[in-house]
Structure formats: C-alpha cells, structure tokens
N, C-alpha and C positions, 0 to 999 in steps of 0.2 A: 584137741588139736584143730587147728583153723584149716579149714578144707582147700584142696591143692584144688585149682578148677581146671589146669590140663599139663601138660609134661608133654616137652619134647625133645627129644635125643638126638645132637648134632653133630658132623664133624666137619667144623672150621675150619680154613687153611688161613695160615695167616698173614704177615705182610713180611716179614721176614724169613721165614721157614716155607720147608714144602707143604709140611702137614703138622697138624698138635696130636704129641701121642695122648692115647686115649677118646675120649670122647666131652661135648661141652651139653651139660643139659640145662635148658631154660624154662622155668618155669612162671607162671602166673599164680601168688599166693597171696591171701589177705592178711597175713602177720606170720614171721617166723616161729615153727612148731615147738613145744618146750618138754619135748621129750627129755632132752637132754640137759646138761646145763654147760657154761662155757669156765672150763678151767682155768684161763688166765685173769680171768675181770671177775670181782667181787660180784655177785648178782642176791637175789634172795636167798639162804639158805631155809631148809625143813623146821618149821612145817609149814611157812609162808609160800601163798602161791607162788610158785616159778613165773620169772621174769621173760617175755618176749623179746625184750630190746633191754639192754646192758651199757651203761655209761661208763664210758671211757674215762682212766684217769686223763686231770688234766692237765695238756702242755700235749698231749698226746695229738691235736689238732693246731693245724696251724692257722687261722684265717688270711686269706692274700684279696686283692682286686678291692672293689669298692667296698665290704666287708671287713676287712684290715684297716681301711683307710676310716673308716666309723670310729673304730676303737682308738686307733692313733689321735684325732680329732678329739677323742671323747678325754682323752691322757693327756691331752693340752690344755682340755676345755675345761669346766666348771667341776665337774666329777674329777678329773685328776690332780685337781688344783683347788678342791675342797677347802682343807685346811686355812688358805690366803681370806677364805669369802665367808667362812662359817664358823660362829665365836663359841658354837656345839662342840667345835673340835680343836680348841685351844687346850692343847694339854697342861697349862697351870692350872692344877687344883681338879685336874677331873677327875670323876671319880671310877672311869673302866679304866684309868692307869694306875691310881690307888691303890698299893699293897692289902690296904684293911679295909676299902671298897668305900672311903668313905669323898665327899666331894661333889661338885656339880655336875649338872649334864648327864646323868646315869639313868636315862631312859633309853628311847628308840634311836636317837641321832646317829652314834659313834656307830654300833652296828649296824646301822641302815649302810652309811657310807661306807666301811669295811665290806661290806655284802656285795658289794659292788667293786669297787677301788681292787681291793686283792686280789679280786678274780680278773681283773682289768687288765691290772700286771701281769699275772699268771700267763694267761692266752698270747700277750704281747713278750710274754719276754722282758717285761721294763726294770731294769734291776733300781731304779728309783721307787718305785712304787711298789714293789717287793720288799724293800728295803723296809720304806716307811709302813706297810702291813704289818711288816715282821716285830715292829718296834713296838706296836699296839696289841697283837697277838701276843706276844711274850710276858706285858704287861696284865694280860688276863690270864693265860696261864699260870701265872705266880702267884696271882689274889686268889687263888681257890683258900675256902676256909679247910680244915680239919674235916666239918660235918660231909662236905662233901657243896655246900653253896658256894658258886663265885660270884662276881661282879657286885654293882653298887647295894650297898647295904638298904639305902631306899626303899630300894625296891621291895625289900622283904615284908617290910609295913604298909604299901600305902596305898592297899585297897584296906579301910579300914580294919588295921592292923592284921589283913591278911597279904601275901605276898602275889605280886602280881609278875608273873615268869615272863610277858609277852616282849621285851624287850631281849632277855636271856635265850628263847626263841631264836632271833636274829641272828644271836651274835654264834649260837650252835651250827649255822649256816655258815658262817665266815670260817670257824676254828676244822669245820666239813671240809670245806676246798683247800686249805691250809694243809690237810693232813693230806687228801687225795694229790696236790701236789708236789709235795714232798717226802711223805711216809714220816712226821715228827709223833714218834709215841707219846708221847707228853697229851694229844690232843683224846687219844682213845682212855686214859687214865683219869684223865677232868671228867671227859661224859660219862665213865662209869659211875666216876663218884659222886656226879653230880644229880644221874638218874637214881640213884641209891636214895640220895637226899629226898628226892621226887618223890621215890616210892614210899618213904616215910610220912610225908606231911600229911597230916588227918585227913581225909576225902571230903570234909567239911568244906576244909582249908583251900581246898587245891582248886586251881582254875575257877576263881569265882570269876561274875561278870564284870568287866564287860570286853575289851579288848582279846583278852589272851584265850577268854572262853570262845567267843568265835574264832579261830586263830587255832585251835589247839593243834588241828590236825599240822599244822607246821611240826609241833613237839612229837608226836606220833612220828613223822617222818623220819626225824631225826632218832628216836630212839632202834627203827628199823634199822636206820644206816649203820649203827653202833651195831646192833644184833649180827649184820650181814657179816662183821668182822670177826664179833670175840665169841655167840654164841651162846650167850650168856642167856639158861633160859628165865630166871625172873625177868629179863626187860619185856618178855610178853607179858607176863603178869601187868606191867607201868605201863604197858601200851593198850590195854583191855580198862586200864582203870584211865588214862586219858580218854580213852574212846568215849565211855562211861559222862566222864566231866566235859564232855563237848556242847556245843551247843548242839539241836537237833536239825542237822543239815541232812540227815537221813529221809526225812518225812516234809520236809518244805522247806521253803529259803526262811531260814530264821532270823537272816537280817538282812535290810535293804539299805544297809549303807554299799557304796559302790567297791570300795578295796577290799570291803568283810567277802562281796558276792565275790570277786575275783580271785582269793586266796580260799575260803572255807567252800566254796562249793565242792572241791576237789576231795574234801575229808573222807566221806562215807568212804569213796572207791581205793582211799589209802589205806585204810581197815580193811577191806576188802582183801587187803593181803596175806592177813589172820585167820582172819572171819572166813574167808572162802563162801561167802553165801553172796551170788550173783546177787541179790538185791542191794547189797552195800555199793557193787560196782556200777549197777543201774541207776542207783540216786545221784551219781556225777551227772551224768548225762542228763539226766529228768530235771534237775535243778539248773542245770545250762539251758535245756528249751525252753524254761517256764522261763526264768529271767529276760532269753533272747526274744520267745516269743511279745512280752507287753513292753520291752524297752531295747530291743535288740535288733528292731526291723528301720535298720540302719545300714549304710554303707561302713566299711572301716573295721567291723567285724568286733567294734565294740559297742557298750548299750549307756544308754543317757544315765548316769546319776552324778549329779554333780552339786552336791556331795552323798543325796542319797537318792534313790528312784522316787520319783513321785508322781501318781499316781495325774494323769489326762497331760503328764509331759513327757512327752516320748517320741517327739517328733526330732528332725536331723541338726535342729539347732542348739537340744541339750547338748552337755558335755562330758567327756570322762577326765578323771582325774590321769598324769602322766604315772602316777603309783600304779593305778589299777590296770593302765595296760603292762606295763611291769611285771605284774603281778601276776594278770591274767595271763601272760605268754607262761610264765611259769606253771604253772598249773597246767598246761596244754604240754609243757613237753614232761611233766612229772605223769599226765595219766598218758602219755604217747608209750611213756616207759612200762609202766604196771598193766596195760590191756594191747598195746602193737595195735591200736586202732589210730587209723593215717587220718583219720577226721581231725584228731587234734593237732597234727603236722599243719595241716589244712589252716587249722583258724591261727594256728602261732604264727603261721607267714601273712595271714590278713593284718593284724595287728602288726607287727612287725613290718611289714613294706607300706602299709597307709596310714595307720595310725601314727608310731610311735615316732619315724622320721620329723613329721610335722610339730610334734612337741616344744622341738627345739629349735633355736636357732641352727643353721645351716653347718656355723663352725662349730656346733653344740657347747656356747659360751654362755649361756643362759636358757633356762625353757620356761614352761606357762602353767599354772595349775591347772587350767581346762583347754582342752582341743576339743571343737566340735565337727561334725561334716558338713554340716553349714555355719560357716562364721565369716565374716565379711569386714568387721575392724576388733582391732585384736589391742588392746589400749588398757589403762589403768582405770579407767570407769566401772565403778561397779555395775553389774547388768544384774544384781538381783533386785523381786523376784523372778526375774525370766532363766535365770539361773539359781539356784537354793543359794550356792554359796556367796554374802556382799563381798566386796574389795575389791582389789585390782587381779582375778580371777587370769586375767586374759594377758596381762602383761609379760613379756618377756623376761625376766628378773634372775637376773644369777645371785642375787642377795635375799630370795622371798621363796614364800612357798614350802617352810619346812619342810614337810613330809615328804613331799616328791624330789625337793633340793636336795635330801640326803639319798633317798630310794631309788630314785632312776636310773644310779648306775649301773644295774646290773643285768637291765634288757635287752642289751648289744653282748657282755662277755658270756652271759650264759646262755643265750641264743648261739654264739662262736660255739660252747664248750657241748651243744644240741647236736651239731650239723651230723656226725657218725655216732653208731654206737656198734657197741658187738651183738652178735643173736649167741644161741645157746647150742647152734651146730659149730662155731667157730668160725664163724664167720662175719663179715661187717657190712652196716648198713648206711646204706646214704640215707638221711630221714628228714634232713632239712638245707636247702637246697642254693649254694654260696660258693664262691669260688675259695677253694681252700688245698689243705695238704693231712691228710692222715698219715701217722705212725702207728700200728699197731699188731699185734700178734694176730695170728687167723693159722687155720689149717690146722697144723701139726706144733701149732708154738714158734715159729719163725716169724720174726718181722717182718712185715708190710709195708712199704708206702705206696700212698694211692693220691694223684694231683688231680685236683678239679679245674678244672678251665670254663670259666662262665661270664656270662655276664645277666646270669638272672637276679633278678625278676624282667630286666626290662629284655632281654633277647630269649630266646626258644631252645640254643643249642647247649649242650652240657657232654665234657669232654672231658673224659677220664685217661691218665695214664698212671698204669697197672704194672710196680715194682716191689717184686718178691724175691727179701734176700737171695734165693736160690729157686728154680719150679718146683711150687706148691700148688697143695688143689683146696680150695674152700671156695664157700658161695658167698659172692657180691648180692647182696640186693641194692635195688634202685628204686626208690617211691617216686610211683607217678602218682600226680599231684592228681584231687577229685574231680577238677574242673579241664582235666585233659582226656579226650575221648581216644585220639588216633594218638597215640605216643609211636616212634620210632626207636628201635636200638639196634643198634652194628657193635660186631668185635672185629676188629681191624680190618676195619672196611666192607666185613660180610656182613649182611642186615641179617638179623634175626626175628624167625619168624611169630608175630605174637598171636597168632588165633586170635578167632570171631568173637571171642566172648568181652566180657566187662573188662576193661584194666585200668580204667579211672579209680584212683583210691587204693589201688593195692600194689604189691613190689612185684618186678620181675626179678627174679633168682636166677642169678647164672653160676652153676657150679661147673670148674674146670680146671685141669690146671696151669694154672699160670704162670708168664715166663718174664724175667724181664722184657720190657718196650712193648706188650700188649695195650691195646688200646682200645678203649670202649667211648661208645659214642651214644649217646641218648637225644632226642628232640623230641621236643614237647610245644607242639604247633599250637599258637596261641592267637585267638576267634574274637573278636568283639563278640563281647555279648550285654545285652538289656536286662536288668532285674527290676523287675515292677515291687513297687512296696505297697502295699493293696493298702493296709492298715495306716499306711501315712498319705491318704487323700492321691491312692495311685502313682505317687513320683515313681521315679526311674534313675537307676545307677547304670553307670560303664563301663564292664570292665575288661577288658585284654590279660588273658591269663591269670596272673595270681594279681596285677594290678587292677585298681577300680582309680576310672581319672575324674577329675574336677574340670571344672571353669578356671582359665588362665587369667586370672585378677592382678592388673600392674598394685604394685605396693610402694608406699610411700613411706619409710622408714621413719620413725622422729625418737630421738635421744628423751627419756625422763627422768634419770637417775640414774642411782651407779655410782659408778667410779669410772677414772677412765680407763683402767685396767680392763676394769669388769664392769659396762653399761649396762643398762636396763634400757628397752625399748620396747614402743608400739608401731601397731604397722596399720595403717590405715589404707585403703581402694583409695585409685588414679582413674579406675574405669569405670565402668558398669556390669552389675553381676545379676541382675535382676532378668534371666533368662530364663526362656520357656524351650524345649528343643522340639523339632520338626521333626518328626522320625516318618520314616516308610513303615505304613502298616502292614504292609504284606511280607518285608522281610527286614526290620530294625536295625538290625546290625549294619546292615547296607549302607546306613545313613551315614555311617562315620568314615574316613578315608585316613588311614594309618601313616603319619610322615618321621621317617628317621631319622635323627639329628646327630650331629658327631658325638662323641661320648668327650666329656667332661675332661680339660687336661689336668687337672686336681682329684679326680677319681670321686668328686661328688656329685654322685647323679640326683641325688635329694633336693636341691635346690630349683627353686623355682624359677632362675633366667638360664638354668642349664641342664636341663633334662635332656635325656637323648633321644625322648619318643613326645608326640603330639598325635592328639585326634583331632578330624575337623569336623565339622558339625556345622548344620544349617541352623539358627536358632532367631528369635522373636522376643524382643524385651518384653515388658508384662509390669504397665504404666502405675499399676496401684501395688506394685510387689516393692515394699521399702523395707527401712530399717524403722525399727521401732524408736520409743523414746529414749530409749536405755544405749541404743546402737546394737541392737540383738537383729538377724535378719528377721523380716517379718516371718508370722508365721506361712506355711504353708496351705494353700487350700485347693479342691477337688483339680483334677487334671481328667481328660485335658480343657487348658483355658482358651480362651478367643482372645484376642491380643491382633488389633490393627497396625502396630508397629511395622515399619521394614525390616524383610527378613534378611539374616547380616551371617558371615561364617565367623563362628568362633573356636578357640583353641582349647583344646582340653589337655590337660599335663595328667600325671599321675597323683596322685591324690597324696601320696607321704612326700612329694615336692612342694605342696600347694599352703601355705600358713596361712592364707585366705582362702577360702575354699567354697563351692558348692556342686557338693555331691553327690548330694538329692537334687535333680532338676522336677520341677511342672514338664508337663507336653504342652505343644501350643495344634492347634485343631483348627479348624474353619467350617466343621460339620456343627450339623443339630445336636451334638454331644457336647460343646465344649461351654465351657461355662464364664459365667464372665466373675472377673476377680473382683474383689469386692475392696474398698479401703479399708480397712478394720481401725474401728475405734479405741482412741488409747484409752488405757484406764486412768483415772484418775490419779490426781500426784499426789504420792501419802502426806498424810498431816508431818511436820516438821517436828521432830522431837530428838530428843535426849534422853541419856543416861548416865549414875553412876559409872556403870561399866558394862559395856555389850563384850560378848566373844569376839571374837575375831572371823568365825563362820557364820555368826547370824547378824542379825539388821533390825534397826528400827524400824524401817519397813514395813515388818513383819505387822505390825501394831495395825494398820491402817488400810493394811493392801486389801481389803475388802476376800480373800479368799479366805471363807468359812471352814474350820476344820470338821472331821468327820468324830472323831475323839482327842481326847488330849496327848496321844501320843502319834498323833497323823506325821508322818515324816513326809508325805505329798505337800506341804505346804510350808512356806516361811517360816520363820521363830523369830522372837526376841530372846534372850534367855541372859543371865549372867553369869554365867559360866564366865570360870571354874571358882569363882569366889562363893565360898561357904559358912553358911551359918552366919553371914554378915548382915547388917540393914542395910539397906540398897533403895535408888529411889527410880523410877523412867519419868521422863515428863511430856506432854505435848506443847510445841511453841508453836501458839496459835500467829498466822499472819496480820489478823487483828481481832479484837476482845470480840470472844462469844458470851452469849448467853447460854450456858447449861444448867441441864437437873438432873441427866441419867449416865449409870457409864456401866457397860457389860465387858465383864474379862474374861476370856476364855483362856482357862491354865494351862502352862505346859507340863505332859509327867511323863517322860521314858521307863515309866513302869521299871520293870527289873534292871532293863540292859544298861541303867546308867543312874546317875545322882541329880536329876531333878525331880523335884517334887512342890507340889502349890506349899506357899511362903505359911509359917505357922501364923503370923498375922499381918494385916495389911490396911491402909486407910488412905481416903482422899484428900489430899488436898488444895487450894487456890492461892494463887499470890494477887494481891492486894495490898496498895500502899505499898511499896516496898517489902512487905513483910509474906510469908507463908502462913494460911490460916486454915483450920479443919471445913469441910462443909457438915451442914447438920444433916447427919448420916437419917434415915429413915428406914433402911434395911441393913439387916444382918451383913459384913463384909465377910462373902460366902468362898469359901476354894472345893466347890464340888469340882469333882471332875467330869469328863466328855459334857460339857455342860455351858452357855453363859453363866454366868455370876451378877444379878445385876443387881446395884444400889444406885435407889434415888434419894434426893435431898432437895433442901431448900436453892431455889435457885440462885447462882450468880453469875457475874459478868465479870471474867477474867481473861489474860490472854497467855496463860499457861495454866496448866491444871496436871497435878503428879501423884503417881503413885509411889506411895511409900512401903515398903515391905522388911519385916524381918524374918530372914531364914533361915528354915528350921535346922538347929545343929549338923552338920556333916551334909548339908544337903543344899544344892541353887535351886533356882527356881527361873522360869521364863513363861511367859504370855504370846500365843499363838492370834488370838484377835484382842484388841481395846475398840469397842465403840462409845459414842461419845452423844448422847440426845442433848 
C-alpha cells in the first residue's frame, strides 16, 4: 500500500448550505491504495497484481476547450480524412476487408489508422467516423478462419514461412476500443479464438524477429485485457509463453530503433502484472533512464533517434519520429495505470504539450516524419547524415511518411480517453490535466458527472464542478503535477489545508460527500524555471510549468506538393535564431518577464502567431552559430559563449506552438568563462553515386561520409543498404566528377545480425566503365564479406569516371555497405 504522508479531518461549510453533513477528509497520497478493487470498471482480476488507476470505458469522458478543438481539427484533418490521401486504405482488393484475408495492403497501414480514427470518433461522438470504423471492424470480424486466425493471410508466411502477428497486434487494439465502447461480443469471441490459435503455434514459430519480437509486449497486453473480462485461465499460460518469445527488454534496451524504444521499453513492467517480481516493474523505469540518460537530455521530453539512436548524436538537433511520440505517450499512460506512479502522467504531458503539437501543421492537415528541439528550416531536403534517416524527413506532407501518416492518430484520442480513471476505493481520478467532462460511477454505484474548466497547460487554475446524481460520498483525487511545489485547493471557496510536506508528484484525496453544485478549485502556480543540460555543452531550457518555450522564429511558408486539397509544405526562417541568452546568475528565472496574450478566437493555442503566453528574454546572437550544409542548425558548442553582438530582447512561445524552434539555447557571458564559438568545418561532399535500388531510409551517402563504423551492425552511423530486395543481383556505383585514377577500394558490410535480413552479398566484384562499355578490374585480392571489418581489394590500376559494385544476394537475404573507400 503506498504510504498516506498525512490525513486531515475537516468540516467545510459550503457556498450554498450552512454546513456538509458529515465530515470532508484530505489527504496527501502517492497512488491510490489497492486494497480493494472497484466493482463497476473492469480492472485486473487474481492473480494479476491489482490495479491502482482503472480505465474508464470510453465515451465516458468528454474532452471540451482547446483539447476538443485538437480532435475536431484532427477529424477534418489528414487522420479523419485518411481514406481521400492514403491508397493503404482503398478498400478494392484489400485484404483486412477480405472474407478469406486474401488481397493487398495487409500489414501495419489499415490498423495503424483504425487505432486512431475509431477512437477519434469515439471520444468525439462523430457518427461519420464511427460509421466508417464500424465498416472495417465488421469486415475483420467476419474473416476470422475456423482455427481461430484472422486477417490477411500474408501475414502468416512472411517471415520466412513463419507468421508474423505484429500487424494483428494493432489491429487487437482497434477491435479493444471497439468493444470498451460499445460492449459488441463478437470482439471477446475473435480474441479468444484467436489467442487459442496463439497458444497453439510451435514456440519455434511464434514471435520470430524482428518487428513483432520487439513489440510483443503489445500482444501480452492485449491478452491481459481479454483475461480481465472472461477469466479464462490458459491466457496466462499465452501471456507467460509471449513473455518468454519477447525480446529481452528486461536486462537492457535490446533495440535502439526509436518507435521499438518507445513502445517495448514498457514490456517487463506489463508482465509484471503476472510475474509480481518487482524487478520486471523496475526494468520499465531502468530502460527509460538509460535511453533518457545518453539521448534523452533534451527539452520536449523525448530523445534523438531518427530513425535510430546513434551513438555521439544526441544533441537537440536530432529528431524523433511523430510514431514514437505517439507511442511513447502510450506507454506512460499504460504504466500510469499498472504502478499509479504520477512520474509517467509527468512525461505524457511533456510530449504531449511540446513535442507532439509541433508535429503537425496547425490545422493538423499534414505533419513531418521528424520534429527536433532545435530545427530552424523544416523543407524537403534531405539532412542526412545529420539526421540517420535521407529524404524529405522534415517536410510537411499529408501524402508521405507512412508510418506515422497512418500512426499518429491516436496521440490526441487516447490522451482524451487518459485524462480520468477510477481507483479501487470507488472513486475517480484526475490523472491528466484538460479541460473536459467525466461521466462515471463512484461511491455507491451512482452516476457522477465532474466539469473541468481550464485552460492548461498555458494558465495555473483548474476548476472543477462536482454533480452527483444524488449526495454521494467517494474520494476525488487531483494530481499535482511533479514540477509544482505550492499547489492550492478550495472546496467552494474554503481553502484546504495541504501540510508542510512534499505534494509535488502525488494526489490530494478529498473524500466527502458530495452534493450537487460543489465545487473544487485547484491552482497550480507556475515559476519559470532554467534546466541546464550539462551533457549537451551546458545549454539551457525554459520552462513555465508543464510548458518548455522556444525562440519566436517568423516563418516563411512555401507550397512543394500535394494536392490542393491536401498540400505539402516547407517552412523556412524570416528572422534569426542563432541566439545565446543573458541570464542572471544569481537568480535565472528572473531573466524572463511572462506576457499574456488573449487566448486564441479558434481555440488553437498551438500555433505559432497565436499563443497566449510569451517570455521575454535579453539575448545576444552568436556570429559563427549557422546552419549546416544540409540546413541542420549547427551544432552546439560549450556555453557560456562570448559573442560581441548587441544585446536585443527576444520572444519565447511555448515549444508545441513553435515548428521552428530553439529550445536548447547557448548562454552568452562576458566573463573569463565564456568561450568563443568557433566555425566548425563542414565535412566533405560525398562522392556522387548511385544505385540499382537504395531503401527509402538510407542513403548513398552512407558510402562516402567518412564516419567509420564500430562493427557491421553499428546503427550510430549511415547505411546504404537495398532493402528490401532479395536474393537479387544488385549493383551501387560511384559517379566520379572527373576520371580518377584508382587501385584500391575497402567495403565495410552491412549485417543486422539477428534482428533483420541483411547480410554481406554471397558474392561481389569490381567493376570500371571504359569506352562505353563495363569492364572487370584485374582483382588481386580475395573479394572478402568479413564482418566488423574493411574488406579490401586491390588491382591493376585504371582511370575511370565511375567505378561499381556489383553483388549477388544471398537467397532470402539484402545486403548493404556502411563505408566504400576508394585509393
């Protein structure tokens, strides 16, 4: 039981009556106690630990105030109107609508956007997109086979010919909210049979690498969910043998791709509900620091991998994928629910109010595959390798971006379907912090409604009005957020008193009973404060409550594609961003002067010429801080710097208004500390080459950019690769600017080892164009595929102005090259 830290016993008089019979007790508690369990809401049943916080079915919440107006925006925008923009979701010939599963499109797409889109509706009410849900859900619930498999038949082959579920995954999450709001049995019938099927597939079979093995713990959750209902005890048995085929996120981050970190870190602590062995619930946490700690000490409350972590980049100009914050809020409010620790309330609102806003366009009619905390022109230029992933990474594009074009929907509805939950005495919990409307049972089983009036993040007050069918007594909790020390709470109009101790991070519990027209009051006074990031050359963040603000950067919009419907744009600087701040050393926060602006008459305070709050700030440009060649901000270096510039006041917004952004600042100094900035040298331009066929996530680049790998499966570094074409002959070439003479050329191979299907080509040879024609060179060494290794062969020299590698790869397997050098 989570220790009470003090109880006080009060009696209230209220604003309408003389006195409240009884008495009102307030307490200070770090998670509600789970003695008990709550009989109206599904929670863990035996012998799974008991639940602290209990999710509401949904529809049970209303979202209202700029929170409402997100999702409406979102139901106009690119996520509600999917279908028009994405040829993923043309239903001729698909195969998740497919009676006999057979047909196109039958991986991640269709439930990526279902995962989103129906819970869209749901929260909203939108009988359109309820509609269209129900059309595609009904379609999967009919293809279930006899064995108990549904969906596309693909799937079941084609990890060489074993079946790959991580798509099936997804779509258990869609058929989840489907059933929580509406009760259709048909949804608990599919997952039984379909875990049956589960439980059958030889253990050989089940969850091989590479996606759905990181990923498992989704399936694990899902099999919980089902348990909570029917009880059924072999689903622990299927949830002990997925545990079993997980990857091992128990003992270290087993993969540094960015979406695997954001969704699989959470696994252990989801077993944990079985398991009961504190250390399963420890490895969530342990796998969050260690991630935050070497790529996480960043503003925005997410960490660089874009597409995967790499190792000496980790500074505020990588970027995260819009998946992975997605993702990663998910996971914060899934282990909010299994441990009632308000730390992960904490970081779901950091991603959520900075990060995930800036993703998108404004009206959310397009977003970007990467958002960083320092990004300064946001364009169709590839910026790798300053970034892992080539292409137009940064472009606005309601037609690009797969993965997070389908995924992102569902960062705003299930954050809506977050904001309450029940506890286990029968009572409800504010847990994440919006203007909204609960419906729900408390007390004795009588309905509830509870109105939030707010306007957080960017204001302090939060204003509850408390309507119970009839007076009922159960206890409200309130989460005061970690980064508020003095909170305030009144019940109608009487302050209540919260003792000397801690109340940052944990709830106050008011149990009383309640009467129509009570009303509770909470403020949550909110401090500029400074975060120094020691590990990033000492920059400095801002942040005002739960927001961290950026540099007010003017933007220059320019059209690149698209449609007119649905454009595609970049946003490039009007101004200069290349600031260092002046702060007061004796007391920082001082430096900034808080101006409140009118609130938004569209209710979007996300946007960058309409935020309702600025900071002002003394600051000092910083003459050798540019953009790279790429258009990446430069990097960062020590603070504080010297900078002769005039010192000018600039505006700071909040950071999920800001699509340009710098939110890592330098300090600028004038003492014998400060350092002068230096121009940093660009690197060389890679040799100009081609290929048969490059991925779509890596780069020729890779070949030239002089960054040495450490072994052949370094994910710190670029790739070439030809993914996903297999067992094909495949060529790369260099197009020299004019004819070299060569004799040498060292490759250094690409191999993902386990987690994936490349591997060094079964054979490979050099060759030169000459005369018109392609001609071998006279090899001298062995054409070597060691791994962690150059490879090098020399030959007789010649004088060519292209020179290619030719490869054939090995059966079922691509292959890619991390260096080409060239003597």
């Amino acid at each position: 039981m989570p220790p009470v830290l003090w109880i006080l016993i009060v009696s209230l008089p209220t604003a309408t009556q003389p006195a409240i019979p009884g008495a009102t007790s307030v307490q200070i508690v770090a998670a509600p106690e789970t003695s008990r369990s709550n009989p109206f809401y599904v929670s863990n049943r035996r012998p799974l630990a008991p639940s602290p916080l209990v999710k509401l079915p949904i529809g049970s919440i209303e979202p209202r105030g700029w929170l409402r107006s997100q999702l409406a925006r979102s139901a106009e925008g690119f996520t509600g109107r999917l279908p028009d923009v994405s040829r993923f979701l043309h239903r001729d010939g698909n195969a998740w609508l497919s009676p006999t599963g057979e047909g196109r499109h039958g991986w991640e797409e269709v439930p990526y956007w279902l995962k989103g889109f129906g819970d869209l509706g749901y929260v909203l009410g939108d009988e359109r997109i309820i509609a269209e849900a129900r059309f595609w859900i009904d379609a999967v619930l009919a293809g279930q086979r006899a064995d108990g498999y549904f969906g596309p038949r693909s799937n079941l082959t084609s990890l060489d010919g074993k079946p790959d579920l991580w798509p099936h995954m997804v779509m258990l999450n869609v058929l989840q909210s489907y059933h929580e709001f509406c009760g259709d049995a048909r949804v608990l019938d599919l997952m039984t049979r379909y875990f049956r099927w589960e439980l059958s597939v030889p253990e050989a079979d089940f969850l091989v690498p590479y996606w759905q093995q990181q990923r498992a713990s989704d399936n694990l959750a899902s099999v919980y969910w089902l348990y909570n209902r029917t009880g059924e005890p072999w689903l622990l048995e299927l949830a002990a043998k997925i545990h079993r085929r997980s990857a091992p996120w128990t003992e270290r981050v087993a993969n540094w791709h960015g979406v695997n970190i954001a969704q699989a870190f959470r696994g252990p602590a989801v077993f944990y509900q079985q398991s009961l062995d504190a250390a399963h619930r420890r490895a969530a946490e342990q796998r969050y620091d260690e991630v935050m700690a070497q790529y996480g000490q960043v503003p925005g409350g997410m960490f660089g991998a874009d597409e995967n972590c790499r190792r000496a980049y980790t500074g505020p100009r990588q970027g995260a994928e819009t998946c992975t914050m997605v993702e990663y809020m998910l996971s914060f409010e899934m282990l909010l629910k299994i441990t009632g620790d308000l730390r992960w309330a904490d970081r779901c609102e950091d991603v959520a109010f900075n990060s995930l806003p800036a993703s998108m366009t404004a009206d959310l009619k397009a977003l970007r595959y990467l958002t960083s905390p320092n990004l300064v022109r946001s364009d169709s230029r590839s910026k790798a390798p300053g970034v892992q992933n080539s292409g137009p990474m940064f472009l606005f594009d309601p037609y690009g971006h797969r993965c997070c074009q389908h995924n992102a929907g569902h960062g705003w509805p299930y954050f809506a379907e977050h904001l309450w939950m029940a506890t286990p005495d029968c009572g409800l919990a504010l847990v994440l912090i919006a203007p909204s409307r609960v419906r729900a049972k408390a007390g004795n089983g009588d309905e509830a409604t509870i109105g939030v009036e707010t306007r957080y993040p960017f204001e302090e007050t939060v204003s509850l009005s408390v309507e119970p069918a009839r007076p009922a007594s159960f206890p409200l909790y309130l989460r005061v957020p970690g980064w508020c020390v003095a909170p305030r709470v009144s019940i109608n109009g009487q302050p209540c008193e919260l003792g000397g101790g801690a109340v940052a991070g944990k709830f106050v519990r008011i149990e009383r009973e309640w009467r129509p027209g009570d009303r509770v009051k909470m403020t949550l006074p909110m401090k500029v404060a400074v975060r120094r990031w020691e590990t990033n050359h000492d920059s400095v963040s801002i942040d005002r409550g739960p927001l961290t603000y950026s540099l007010k950067i003017g933007e220059e919009t320019r059209r690149v594609g698209g449609t007119d419907a649905w454009p595609a744009f970049e946003l490039h600087p009007t101004t200069p961003w290349n600031y260092g701040l002046l702060l007061d050393e004796r007391d920082p926060a001082a430096s900034f002067e808080t101006v409140m602006r009118d609130w938004p008459a569209d209710d979007q305070p996300f946007a960058s010429d309409a935020s309702p709050i600025e900071l002002h700030a003394r600051a000092r440009r910083i003459a050798n801080w540019r953009e790279d060649r790429l258009g990446l901000v430069g990097l960062l270096q020590p603070s504080p710097a010297r900078s002769v510039e005039p010192t000018e006041t600039v505006s700071l917004i909040p950071m999920g208004a800001a699509r340009l952004r710098i939110a890592a600042f330098p300090t600028i100094s004038d003492g014998p500390t400060a350092h002068e900035w230096a121009l940093l040298p660009e690197p060389p331009e890679p040799i100009p080459a081609s290929a048969s066929h490059c991925w779509l996530g890596d780069t020729t680049d890779a070949l030239s950019d002089g960054l040495v790998p450490s072994r052949s499966d370094d994910t710190s570094v670029p790739r070439f690769t030809w993914w996903d074409h297999r067992g094909t002959a495949e060529w790369v070439q260099y197009d020299f600017p004019t004819p070299r003479r060569v004799s040498a050329v060292q490759v250094y191979w690409y191999d993902d080892r386990d987690e994936g299907k490349c591997r060094p080509p079964a054979r490979w040879r050099l060759r030169y164009a000459a005369g018109g024609e392609w001609c071998d060179v006279a090899a001298r060494d062995a054409y070597g595929v060691n791994l962690d290794q150059f490879n090098r062969v020399s030959f007789d020299p010649v004088e060519t102005a292209k020179l290619r590698i030719e490869v054939e790869l090995q059966p079922g397997y691509s292959a890619g090259i991390l260096q080409w050098q060239v003597e």
